[in-house]
N, C-alpha and C positions, 0 to 999 in steps of 0.2 A: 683560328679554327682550322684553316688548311694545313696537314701534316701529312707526311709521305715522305720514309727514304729515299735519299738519293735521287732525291728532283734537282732535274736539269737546270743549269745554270739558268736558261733561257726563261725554263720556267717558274723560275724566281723572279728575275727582273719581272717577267708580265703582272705578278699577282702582287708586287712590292709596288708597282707601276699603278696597279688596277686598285690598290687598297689607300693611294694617295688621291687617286682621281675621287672615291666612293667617301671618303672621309674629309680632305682638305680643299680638293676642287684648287689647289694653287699651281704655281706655274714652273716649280723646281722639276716636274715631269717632262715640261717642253724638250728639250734636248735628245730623254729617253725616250719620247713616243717616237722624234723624227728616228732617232736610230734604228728604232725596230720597222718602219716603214721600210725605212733604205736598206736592211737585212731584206724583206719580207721581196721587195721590188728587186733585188738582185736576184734574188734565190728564182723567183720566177722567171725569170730573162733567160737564168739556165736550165729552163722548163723542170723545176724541182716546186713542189709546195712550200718544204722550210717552215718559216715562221708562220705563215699564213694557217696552213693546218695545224701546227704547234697548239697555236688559239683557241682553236675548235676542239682540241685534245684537252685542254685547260679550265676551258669554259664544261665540259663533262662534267670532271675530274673535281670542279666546284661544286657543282650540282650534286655530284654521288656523295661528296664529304658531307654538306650540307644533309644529305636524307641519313645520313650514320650519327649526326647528332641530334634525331628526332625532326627533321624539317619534314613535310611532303609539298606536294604542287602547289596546294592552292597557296599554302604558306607563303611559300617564295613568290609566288605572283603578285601577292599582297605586298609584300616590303618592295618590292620595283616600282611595282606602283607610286609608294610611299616619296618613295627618297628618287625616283628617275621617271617618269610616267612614260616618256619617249619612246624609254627602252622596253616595250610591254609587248610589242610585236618579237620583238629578238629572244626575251626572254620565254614565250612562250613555243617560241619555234627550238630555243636550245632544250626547254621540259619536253619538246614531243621527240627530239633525237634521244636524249637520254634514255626517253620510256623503250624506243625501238629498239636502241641499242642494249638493253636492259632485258628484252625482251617479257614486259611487264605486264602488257594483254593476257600472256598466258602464265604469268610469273607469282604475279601481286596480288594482297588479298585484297577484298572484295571494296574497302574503303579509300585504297587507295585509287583503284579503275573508277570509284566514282567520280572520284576528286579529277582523271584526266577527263572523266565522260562532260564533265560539270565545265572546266575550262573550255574545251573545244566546244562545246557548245555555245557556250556564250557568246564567243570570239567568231564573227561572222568570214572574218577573213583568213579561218584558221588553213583551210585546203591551200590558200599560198604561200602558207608561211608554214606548214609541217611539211618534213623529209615524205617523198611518195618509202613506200615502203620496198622491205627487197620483195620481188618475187620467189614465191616458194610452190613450188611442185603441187598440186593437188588444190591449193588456197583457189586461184583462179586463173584463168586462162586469156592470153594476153594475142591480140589481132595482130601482126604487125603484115603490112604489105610486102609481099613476095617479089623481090625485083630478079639480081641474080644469084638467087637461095638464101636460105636463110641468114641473119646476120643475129647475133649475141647481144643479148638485150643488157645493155649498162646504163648501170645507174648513179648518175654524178653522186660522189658522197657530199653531203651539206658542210658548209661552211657558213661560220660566224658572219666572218669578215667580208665573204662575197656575198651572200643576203642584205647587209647593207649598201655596200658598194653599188650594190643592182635595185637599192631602194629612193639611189640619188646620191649618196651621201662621197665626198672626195676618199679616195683610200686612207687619208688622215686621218680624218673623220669618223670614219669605221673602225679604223680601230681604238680611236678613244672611244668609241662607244662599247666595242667589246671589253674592251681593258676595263672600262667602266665597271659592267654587268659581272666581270667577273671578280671585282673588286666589291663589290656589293651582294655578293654572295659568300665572299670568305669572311665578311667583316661580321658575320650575323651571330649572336650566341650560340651556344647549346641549350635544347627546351627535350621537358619531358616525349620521350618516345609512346607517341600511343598509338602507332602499331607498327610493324614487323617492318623494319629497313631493307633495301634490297640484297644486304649480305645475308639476312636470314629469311631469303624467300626460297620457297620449297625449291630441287633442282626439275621435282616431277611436273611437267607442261598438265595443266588443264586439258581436257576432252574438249574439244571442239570452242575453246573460250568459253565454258560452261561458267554459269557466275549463281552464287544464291540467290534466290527471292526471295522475296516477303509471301507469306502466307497468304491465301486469298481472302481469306474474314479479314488478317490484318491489314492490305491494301485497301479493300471494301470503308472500313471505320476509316484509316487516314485519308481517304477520298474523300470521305464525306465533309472531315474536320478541313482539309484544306479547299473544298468548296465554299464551306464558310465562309472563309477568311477572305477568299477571294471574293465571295458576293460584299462582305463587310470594307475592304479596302476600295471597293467600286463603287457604292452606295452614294448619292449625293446628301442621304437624307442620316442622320446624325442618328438617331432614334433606332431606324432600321439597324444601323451599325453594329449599337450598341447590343442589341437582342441577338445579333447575328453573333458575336463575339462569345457575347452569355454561354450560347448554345453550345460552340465551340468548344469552352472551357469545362461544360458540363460534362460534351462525350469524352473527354482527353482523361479528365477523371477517371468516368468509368471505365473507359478503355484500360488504364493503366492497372485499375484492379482485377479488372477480369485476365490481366497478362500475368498478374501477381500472383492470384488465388490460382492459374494453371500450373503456378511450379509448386512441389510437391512441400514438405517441411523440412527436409533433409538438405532438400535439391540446393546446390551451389548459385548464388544469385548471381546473373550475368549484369557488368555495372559497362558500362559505355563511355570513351571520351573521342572527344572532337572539339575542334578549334571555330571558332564565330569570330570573321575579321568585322573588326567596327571602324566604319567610316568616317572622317571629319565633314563637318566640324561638330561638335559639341558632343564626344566620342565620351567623355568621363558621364556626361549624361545617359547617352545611349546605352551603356554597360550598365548604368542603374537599373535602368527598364530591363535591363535581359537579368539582372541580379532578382528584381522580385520577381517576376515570373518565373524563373527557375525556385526560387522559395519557396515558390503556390506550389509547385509541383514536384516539389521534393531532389532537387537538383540543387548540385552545387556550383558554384561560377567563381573562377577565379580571373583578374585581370590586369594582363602585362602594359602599362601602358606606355612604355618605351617601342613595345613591337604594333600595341593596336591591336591587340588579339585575348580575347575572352577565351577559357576554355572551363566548356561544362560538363561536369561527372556527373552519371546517376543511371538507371536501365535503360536499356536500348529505348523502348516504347518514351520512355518521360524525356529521352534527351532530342529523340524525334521531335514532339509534338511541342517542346520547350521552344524548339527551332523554327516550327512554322509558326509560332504563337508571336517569336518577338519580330518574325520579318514582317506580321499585317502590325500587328501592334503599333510600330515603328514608324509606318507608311499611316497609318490613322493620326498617331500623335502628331506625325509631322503636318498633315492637313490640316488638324486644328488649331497649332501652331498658329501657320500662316493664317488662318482662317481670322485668328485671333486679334493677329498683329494688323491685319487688312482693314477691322473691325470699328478699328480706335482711330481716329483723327491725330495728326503729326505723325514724326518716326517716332518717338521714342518706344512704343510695342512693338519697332524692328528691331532694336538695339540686338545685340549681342547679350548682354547681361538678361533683358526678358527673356530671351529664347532657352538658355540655357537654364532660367528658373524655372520656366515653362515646362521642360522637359525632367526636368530635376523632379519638379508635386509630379507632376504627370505619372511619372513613373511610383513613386511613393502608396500615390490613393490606389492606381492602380494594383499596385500590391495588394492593397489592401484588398480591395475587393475582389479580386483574385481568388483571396483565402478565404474567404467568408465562400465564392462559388463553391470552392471546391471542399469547403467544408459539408454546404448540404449537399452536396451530390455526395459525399462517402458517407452521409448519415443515410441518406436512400438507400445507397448499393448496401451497407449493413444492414439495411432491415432487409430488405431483397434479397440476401443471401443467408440470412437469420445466422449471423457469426459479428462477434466483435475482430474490428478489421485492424486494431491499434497493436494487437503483436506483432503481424505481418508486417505493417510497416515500419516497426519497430526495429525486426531483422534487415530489411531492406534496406532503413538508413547505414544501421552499424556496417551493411555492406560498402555503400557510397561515402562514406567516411572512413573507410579503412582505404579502399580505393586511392579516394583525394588526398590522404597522409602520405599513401606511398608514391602518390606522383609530386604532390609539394611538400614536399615535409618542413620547409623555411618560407614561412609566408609574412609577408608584413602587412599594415591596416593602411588603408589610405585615411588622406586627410579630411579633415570638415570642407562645407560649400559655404562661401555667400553668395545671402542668393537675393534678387531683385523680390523684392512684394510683391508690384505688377503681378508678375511674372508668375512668382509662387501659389500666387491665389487663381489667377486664368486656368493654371494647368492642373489644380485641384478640382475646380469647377468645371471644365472641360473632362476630367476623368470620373467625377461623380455621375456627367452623364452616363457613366457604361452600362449602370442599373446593375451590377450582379447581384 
């Protein structure tokens, strides 16, 4: 994946170095990591950075190649995860240099700043582990105590290799972990781009980091839909759940047709995609469940499972509300799951093969009843709006179908499941509870 004239010798050996650690983990590297130390350790002794910042250059350099073949943030935090978890602190501290150096706050559009707004948040230890920023003129104004006048405010630039070093790790160490991180970043496919790489972000800076909203009617509805979910994934009482869920699935409906019936008959349908990492274990299950719910709602899901990443086409509104649908969804299944398995005398309703049938019906009925919700809420909203709603959505598919051809035009079918009885039958019966 890593390509670039005229790359430095050096920084060849790093990423030949860093794609045997990410892939083989063997020990024909020993020799090359000591070398690169004993460069990096000389170079410094003659107070020069050398290899050390070479690192830091390369570890970018991954990262920007990576988002030129369709990657963004959350992507790549998801595969570190996957294949190195350790490296998760490094890896988010190298996405917040890139974005700075990228200048992406005011660069990127609006899906990508969620994507860093969504990692830094999460990450409670992110303020130590992202670059302070450079100061800039007018941004904000900085105290520094007056001894004998003023002194020039510098700012150490980040380093891979010293962020570890300074997290404990022996200089050895750090840098198989960089070489690592950077080796698992070149080793990654290319995946559809669904949206604008930083080579083709505008060159004109945002007003004051201005970013779009959402509309206040449409904040208002997804407030309420994602209250739902929230009272329904909190609920001890099963029944409650259930209703709360119903309700959910009823406004998303409606929601989506009153987003629909706003665009004109001419009007160009706006179609949405984004990526939904799925977690282990039982991740071919989990992708079921986000497959029929996106069927209920008229989206489409396609699923990598080498990378662990779902990615679902359809309008902005249906691929939102697809979204908050399978994260309670998901967390409900899983409670009754366990609920299930707790239920039964001996392990065997802990097995792994229950759980995974479990999830497997689970998702299935749920489908089902899914469709039948949202069947009567658009025979309501058609009579409430006195118009047959079947051409509308008629156009709407051929749009999310034209879409999903153009981002996968090679797709293949996954295979059949065996699946445990137990299993199958708990998570049918547990999903009949939803009452839609």
């Amino acid at each position: 994946m890593f390509e670039r004239a005229q790359m430095d010798p050096l920084e060849q050996r790093m990423i030949e170095i860093g794609l045997v650690l990410a892939i083989k983990r063997g020990r024909q590297h020993s020799g090359l990591v000591d070398d690169l130390v004993a460069e990096a350790a000389a170079a410094r002794s003659k107070g020069v950075s050398g290899p050390t910042e070479l690192a830091t250059d390369v570890l970018m350099q991954a990262l920007q190649q990576l988002w030129e073949v369709g990657w963004q943030p959350l992507d790549s935090i998801h595969a570190v995860r996957r294949q190195a978890p350790r490296l998760e602190p490094l890896a988010l501290a190298a996405v917040s240099e890139e974005a700075r150096r990228s200048s992406a706050a005011l660069r990127a559009p609006d899906g990508w700043l969620d994507q860093l707004d969504e990692l830094f948040q999460l990450d409670e230890d992110v303020e130590a582990i992202a670059p302070a920023p450079e100061p800039e003129v007018g941004l904000f104004e900085i105290e520094v105590e007056d001894q004998e006048g003023p002194e020039p405010l510098t700012t150490k630039p980040w380093s891979a290799i010293d962020m570890q070093s300074e997290a404990g790790r022996t200089l050895r160490d750090a840098w198989l972990d960089v070489l690592r991180l950077i080796g698992i970043l070149c080793y990654q496919p290319d995946m559809p781009k669904l949206l604008p790489p930083p080579s083709k972000w505008s060159r004109r800076h945002r007003q004051n980091g201005e970013r779009q909203t959402t509309g206040a009617h449409n904040a208002k509805i997804l407030g309420r839909i994602r209250n739902l979910l929230a009272k329904a994934e909190a609920t001890p009482y099963a029944a409650e759940a259930e209703a709360l869920t119903a309700k959910a699935q009823d406004l998303m409906t409606r929601h989506s047709i009153d987003e629909a019936l706003l665009q004109g008959e001419n009007e160009k349908i706006a179609i949405q995609s984004t990526r939904i990492h799925i977690v282990a274990p039982y991740a071919s299950a989990k992708v079921q469940l986000l497959h029929h719910i996106g069927e209920a709602n008229r989206v489409r899901v396609v699923w990598s499972k080498e990378l662990a990443i779902a990615t679902v086409v359809g309008t902005p509104v249906d691929v939102r509300q697809v979204e908050m649908l399978f994260t309670s969804l998901l967390v409900q299944a899983t409670h009754a799951m366990l609920e299930e398995g707790g239920s039964q005398s001996g392990g065997h309703d802990r097995s792994s093969s229950f759980r995974k049938s479990f999830l497997l019906a689970y998702a299935v009925r749920i489908g089902e009843r899914l469709v039948e919700a949202d069947a009567q809420a658009t025979a309501a909203e058609a009579k409430a709006h006195g118009r047959d709603l079947v051409p509308m959505f008629a156009r709407q598919a051929e749009a999310v179908e034209s879409e999903f051809d153009r981002l996968f035009p090679r797709l293949g079918k996954s295979g059949t499941y065996s699946v445990n009885p137990r299993g199958w039958d708990a998570g049918r019966r547990a999903a009949d509870r939803a009452q839609f």
